[in-house]
C-alpha positions in Angstrom: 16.1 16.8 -16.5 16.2 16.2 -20.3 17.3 12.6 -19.6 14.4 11.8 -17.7 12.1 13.3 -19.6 13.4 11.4 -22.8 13.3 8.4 -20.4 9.7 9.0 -19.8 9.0 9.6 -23.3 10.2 6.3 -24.3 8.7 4.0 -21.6 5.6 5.2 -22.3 5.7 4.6 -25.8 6.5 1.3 -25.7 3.4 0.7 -22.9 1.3 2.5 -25.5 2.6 0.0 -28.3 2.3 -3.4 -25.8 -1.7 -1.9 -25.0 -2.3 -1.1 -28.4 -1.3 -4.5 -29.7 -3.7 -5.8 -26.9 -6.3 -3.9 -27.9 -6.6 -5.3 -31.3 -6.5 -8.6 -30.7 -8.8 -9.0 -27.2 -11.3 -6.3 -27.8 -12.1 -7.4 -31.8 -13.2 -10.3 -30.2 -15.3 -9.4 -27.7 -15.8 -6.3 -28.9 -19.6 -6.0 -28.5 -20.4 -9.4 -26.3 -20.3 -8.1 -23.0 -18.6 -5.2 -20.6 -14.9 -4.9 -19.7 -13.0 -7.4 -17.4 -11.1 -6.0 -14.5 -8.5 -7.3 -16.3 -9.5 -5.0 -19.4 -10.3 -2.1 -17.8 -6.8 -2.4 -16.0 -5.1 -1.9 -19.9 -7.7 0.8 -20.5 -6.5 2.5 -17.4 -3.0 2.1 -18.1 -3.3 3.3 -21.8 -4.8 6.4 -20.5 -1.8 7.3 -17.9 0.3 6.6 -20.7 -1.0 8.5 -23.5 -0.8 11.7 -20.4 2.7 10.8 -20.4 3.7 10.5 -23.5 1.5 13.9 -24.6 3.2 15.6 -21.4 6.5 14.8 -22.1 6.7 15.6 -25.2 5.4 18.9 -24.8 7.7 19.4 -22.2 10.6 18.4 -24.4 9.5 20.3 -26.9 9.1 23.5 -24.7 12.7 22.9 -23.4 15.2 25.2 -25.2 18.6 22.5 -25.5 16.6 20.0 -27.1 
């Protein structure tokens, strides 16, 4: 359970780091031009499911008592 968990915790960092880095460079350019892509609001989308699992499993880490 732990390793999964940990496994979880990890992939979901690095998505948050690959969609942050996105972020910064697409958006500051078209940052007030015109709405989202499909494209765009596919990153936004998958930013959000991974800042639930990185939040989630954390906490659950946390909560587990062998960690």
């Amino acid at each position: 359970m732990i390793g999964i968990l940990e496994l979880i915790f990890q992939v979901s960092g690095v998505v948050l780091l690959i969609c942050a880095i996105y972020y910064y460079f697409h958006f500051k350019k078209i940052k007030r031009k015109r709405k989202l892509s499909l494209v765009e609001l596919t990153v936004y989308a998958v930013t959000q499911i991974a800042f639930l699992l990185l939040g989630s499993s954390f906490l659950l880490l946390l909560l587990d008592k062998n960690y």
